[in-house]
PyMOL commands that place a pseudoatom at each C-alpha (Angstrom):
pseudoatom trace, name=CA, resn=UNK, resi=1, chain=A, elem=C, hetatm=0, pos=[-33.614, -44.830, -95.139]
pseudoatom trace, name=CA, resn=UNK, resi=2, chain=A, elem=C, hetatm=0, pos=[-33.066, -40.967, -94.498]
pseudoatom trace, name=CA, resn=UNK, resi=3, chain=A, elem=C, hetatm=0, pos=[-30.775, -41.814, -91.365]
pseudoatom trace, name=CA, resn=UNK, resi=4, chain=A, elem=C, hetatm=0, pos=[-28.963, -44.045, -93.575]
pseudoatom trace, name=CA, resn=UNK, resi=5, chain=A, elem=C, hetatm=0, pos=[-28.658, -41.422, -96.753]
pseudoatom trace, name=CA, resn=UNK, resi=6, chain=A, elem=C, hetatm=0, pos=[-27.404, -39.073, -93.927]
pseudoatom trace, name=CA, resn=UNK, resi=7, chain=A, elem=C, hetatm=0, pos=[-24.692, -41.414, -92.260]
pseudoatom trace, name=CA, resn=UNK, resi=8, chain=A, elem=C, hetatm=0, pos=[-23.062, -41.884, -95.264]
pseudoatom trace, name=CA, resn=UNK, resi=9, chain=A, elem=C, hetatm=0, pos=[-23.235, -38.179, -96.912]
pseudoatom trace, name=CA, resn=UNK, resi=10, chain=A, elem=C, hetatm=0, pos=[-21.456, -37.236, -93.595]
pseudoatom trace, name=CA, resn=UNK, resi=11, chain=A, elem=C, hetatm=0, pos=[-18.799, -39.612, -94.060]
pseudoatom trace, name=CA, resn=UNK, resi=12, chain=A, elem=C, hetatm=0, pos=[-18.145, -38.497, -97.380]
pseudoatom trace, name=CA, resn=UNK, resi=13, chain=A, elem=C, hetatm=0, pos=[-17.867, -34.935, -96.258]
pseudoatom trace, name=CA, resn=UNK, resi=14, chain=A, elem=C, hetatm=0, pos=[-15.380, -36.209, -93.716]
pseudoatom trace, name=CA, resn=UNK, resi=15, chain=A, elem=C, hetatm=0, pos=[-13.251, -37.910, -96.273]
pseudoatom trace, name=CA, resn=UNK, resi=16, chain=A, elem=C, hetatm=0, pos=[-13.481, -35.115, -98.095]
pseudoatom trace, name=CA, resn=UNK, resi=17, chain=A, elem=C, hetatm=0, pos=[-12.028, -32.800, -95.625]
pseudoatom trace, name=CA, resn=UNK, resi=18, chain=A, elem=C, hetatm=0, pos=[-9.455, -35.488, -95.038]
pseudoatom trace, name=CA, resn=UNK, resi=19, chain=A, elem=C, hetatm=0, pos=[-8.277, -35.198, -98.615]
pseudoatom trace, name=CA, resn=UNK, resi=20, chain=A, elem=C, hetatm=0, pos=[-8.073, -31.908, -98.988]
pseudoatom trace, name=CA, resn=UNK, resi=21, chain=A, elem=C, hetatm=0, pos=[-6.007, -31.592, -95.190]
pseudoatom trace, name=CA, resn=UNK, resi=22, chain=A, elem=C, hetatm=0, pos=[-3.794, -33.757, -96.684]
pseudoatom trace, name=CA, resn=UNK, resi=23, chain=A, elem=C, hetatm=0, pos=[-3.294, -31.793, -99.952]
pseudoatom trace, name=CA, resn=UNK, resi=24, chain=A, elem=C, hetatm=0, pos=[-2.553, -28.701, -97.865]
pseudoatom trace, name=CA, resn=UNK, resi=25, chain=A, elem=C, hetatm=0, pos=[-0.018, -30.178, -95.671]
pseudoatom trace, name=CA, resn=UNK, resi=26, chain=A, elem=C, hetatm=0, pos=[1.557, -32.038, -98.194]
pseudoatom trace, name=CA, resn=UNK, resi=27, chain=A, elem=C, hetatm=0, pos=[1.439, -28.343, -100.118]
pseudoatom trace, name=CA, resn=UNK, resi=28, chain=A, elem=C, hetatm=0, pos=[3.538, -26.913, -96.770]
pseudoatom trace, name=CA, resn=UNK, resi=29, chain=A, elem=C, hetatm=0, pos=[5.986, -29.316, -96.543]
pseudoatom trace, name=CA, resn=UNK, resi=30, chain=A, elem=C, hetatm=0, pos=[6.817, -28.784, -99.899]
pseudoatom trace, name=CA, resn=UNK, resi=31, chain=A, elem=C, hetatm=0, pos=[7.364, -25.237, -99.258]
pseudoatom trace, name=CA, resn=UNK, resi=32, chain=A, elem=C, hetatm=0, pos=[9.907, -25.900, -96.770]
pseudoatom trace, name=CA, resn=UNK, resi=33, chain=A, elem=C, hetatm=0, pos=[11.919, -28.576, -98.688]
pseudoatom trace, name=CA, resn=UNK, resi=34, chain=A, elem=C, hetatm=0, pos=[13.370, -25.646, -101.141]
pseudoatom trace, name=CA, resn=UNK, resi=35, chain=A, elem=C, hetatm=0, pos=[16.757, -23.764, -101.020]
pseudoatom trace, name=CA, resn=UNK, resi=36, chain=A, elem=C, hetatm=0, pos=[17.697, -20.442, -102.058]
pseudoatom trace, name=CA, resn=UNK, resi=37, chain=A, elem=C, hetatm=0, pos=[18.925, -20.468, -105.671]
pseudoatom trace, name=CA, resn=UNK, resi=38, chain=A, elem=C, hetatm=0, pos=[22.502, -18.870, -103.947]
pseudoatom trace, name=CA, resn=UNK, resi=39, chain=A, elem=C, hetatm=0, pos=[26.130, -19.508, -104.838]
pseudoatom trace, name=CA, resn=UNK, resi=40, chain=A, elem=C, hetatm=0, pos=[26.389, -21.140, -100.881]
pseudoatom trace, name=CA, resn=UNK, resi=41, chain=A, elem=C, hetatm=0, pos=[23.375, -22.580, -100.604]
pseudoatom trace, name=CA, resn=UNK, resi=42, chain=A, elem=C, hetatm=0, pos=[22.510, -26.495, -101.703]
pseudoatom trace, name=CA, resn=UNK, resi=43, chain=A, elem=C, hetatm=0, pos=[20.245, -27.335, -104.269]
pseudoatom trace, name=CA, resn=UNK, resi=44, chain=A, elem=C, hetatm=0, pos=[18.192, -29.200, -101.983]
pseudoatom trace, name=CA, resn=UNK, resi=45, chain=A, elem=C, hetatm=0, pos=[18.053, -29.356, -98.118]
pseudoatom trace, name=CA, resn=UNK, resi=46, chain=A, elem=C, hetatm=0, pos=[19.148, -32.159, -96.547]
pseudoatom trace, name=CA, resn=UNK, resi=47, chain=A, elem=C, hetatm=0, pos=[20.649, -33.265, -92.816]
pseudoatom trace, name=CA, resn=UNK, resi=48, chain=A, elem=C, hetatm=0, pos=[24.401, -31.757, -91.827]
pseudoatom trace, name=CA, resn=UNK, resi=49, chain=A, elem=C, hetatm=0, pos=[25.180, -32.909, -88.302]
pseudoatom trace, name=CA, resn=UNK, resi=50, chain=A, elem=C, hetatm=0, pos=[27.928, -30.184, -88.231]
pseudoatom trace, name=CA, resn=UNK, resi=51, chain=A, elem=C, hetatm=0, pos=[26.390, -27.245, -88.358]
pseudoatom trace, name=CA, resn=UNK, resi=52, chain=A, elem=C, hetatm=0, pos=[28.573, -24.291, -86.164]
pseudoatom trace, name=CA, resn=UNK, resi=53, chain=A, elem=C, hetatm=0, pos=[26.306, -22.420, -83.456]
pseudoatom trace, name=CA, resn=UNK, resi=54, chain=A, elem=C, hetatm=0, pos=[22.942, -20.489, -85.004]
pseudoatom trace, name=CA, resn=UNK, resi=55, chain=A, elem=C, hetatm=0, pos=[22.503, -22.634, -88.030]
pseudoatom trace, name=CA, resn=UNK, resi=56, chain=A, elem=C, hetatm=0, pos=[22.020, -25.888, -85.903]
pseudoatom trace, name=CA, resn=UNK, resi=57, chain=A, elem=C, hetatm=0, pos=[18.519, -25.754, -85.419]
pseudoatom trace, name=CA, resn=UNK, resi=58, chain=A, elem=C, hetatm=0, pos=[18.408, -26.390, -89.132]
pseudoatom trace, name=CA, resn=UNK, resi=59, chain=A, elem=C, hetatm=0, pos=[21.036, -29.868, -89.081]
pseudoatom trace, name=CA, resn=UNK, resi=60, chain=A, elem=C, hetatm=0, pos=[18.062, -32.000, -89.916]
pseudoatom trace, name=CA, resn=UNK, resi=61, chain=A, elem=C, hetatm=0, pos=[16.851, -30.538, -93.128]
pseudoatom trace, name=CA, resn=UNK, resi=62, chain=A, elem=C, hetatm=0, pos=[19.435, -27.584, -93.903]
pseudoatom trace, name=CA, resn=UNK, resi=63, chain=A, elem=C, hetatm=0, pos=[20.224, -25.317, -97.173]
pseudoatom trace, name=CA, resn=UNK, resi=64, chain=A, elem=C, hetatm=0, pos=[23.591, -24.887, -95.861]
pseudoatom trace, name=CA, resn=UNK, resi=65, chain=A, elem=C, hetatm=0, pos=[26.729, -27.234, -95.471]
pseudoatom trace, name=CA, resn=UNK, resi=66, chain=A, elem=C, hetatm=0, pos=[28.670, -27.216, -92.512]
pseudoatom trace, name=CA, resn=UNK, resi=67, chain=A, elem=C, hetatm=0, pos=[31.491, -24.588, -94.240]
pseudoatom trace, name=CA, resn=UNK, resi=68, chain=A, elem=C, hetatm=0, pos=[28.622, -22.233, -95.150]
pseudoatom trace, name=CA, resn=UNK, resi=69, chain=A, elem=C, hetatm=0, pos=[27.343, -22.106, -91.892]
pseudoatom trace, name=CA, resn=UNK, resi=70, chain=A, elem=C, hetatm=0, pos=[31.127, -21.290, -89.888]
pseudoatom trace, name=CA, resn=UNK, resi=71, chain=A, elem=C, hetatm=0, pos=[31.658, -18.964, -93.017]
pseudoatom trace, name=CA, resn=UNK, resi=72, chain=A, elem=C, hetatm=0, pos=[28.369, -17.016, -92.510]
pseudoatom trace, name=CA, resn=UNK, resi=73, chain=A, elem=C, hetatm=0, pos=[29.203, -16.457, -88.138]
pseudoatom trace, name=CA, resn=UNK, resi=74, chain=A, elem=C, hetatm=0, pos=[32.702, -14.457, -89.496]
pseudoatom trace, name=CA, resn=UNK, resi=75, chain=A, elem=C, hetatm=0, pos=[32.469, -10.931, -89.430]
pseudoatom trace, name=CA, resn=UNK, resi=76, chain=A, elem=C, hetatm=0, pos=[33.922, -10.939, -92.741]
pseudoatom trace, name=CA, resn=UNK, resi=77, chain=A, elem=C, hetatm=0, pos=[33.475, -13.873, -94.875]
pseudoatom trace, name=CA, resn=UNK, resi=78, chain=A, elem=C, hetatm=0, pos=[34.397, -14.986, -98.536]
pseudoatom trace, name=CA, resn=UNK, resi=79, chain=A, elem=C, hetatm=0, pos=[30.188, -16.458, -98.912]
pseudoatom trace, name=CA, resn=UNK, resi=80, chain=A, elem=C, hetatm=0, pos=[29.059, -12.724, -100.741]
pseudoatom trace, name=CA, resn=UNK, resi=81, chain=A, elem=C, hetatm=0, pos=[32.573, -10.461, -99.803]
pseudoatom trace, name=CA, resn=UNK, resi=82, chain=A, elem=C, hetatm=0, pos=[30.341, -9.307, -97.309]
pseudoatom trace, name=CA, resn=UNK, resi=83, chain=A, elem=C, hetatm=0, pos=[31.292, -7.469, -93.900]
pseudoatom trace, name=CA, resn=UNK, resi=84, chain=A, elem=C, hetatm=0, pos=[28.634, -7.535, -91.160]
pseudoatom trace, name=CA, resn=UNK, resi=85, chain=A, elem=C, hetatm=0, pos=[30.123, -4.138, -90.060]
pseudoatom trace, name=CA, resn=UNK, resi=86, chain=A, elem=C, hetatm=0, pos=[29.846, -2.365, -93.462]
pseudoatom trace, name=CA, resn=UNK, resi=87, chain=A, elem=C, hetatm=0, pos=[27.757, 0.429, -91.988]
pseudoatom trace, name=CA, resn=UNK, resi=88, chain=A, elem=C, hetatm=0, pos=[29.347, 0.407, -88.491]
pseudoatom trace, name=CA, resn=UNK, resi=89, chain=A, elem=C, hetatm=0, pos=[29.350, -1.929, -85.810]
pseudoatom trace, name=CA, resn=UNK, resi=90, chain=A, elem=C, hetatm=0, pos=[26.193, -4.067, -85.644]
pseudoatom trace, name=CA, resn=UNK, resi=91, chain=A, elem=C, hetatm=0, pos=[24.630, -4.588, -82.996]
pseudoatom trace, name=CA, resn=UNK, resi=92, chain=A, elem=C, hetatm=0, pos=[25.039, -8.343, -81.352]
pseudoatom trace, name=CA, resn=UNK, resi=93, chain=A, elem=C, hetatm=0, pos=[21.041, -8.619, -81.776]
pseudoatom trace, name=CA, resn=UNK, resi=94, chain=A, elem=C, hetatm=0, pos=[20.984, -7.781, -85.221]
pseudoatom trace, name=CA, resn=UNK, resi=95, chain=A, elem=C, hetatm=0, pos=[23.899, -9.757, -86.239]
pseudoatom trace, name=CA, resn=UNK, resi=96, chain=A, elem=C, hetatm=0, pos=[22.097, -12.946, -84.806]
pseudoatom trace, name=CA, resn=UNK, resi=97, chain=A, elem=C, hetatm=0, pos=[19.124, -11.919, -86.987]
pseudoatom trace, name=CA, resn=UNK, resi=98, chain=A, elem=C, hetatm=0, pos=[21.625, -11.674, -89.913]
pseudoatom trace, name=CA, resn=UNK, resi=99, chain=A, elem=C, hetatm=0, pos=[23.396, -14.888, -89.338]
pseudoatom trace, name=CA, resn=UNK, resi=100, chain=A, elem=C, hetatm=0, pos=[19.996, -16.884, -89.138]
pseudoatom trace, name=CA, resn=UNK, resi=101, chain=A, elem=C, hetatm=0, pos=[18.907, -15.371, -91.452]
pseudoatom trace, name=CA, resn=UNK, resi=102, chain=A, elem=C, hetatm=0, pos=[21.826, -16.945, -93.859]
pseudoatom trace, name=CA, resn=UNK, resi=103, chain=A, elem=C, hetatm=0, pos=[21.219, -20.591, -91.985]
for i in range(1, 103): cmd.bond("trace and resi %d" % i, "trace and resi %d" % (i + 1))
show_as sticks, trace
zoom trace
């Protein structure tokens, strides 16, 4: 009887660690189906299969339509009247950062 009382208390512990696994990746994926509230940015993400050179990683679930992302590789761009260069000449490094950044 005790072997029995103990087979099933540790399957309810592991469906209870299944549930709440679940919760927490459900909870993360979430998290990474939301968009910047931003005048460029869509409300939602979604696929764009056109997306110009740093922003592709994101084509399958992007913020960012496929003008967006050539706007935000132009050193200066009509998205925020915003020059990469505004405090000199940026660095090729950084302005990658920058540009993913705006993917």
């Amino acid at each position: 009887m005790a072997h029995l009382m103990t087979v099933q208390l540790l399957l309810l512990v592991m469906w209870m660690a299944e549930c709440a696994q679940s919760r927490a990746t459900r909870a993360r994926t979430e998290l990474l189906n939301v968009c910047m509230d931003a005048k460029h940015h869509k409300e939602k993400p979604g696929p764009e299969d056109n997306l110009h050179d740093q922003c592709s990683p994101w084509k399958t679930n992007s913020c960012c339509s496929t003008n967006t992302s050539q706007e935000a590789h132009k050193d200066i761009s009509y998205l925020y009247r915003f020059n990469w260069n505004h405090c000199g000449t940026m660095t090729s490094e950084c302005k990658r950062h920058f540009i993913q950044d705006t993917c």
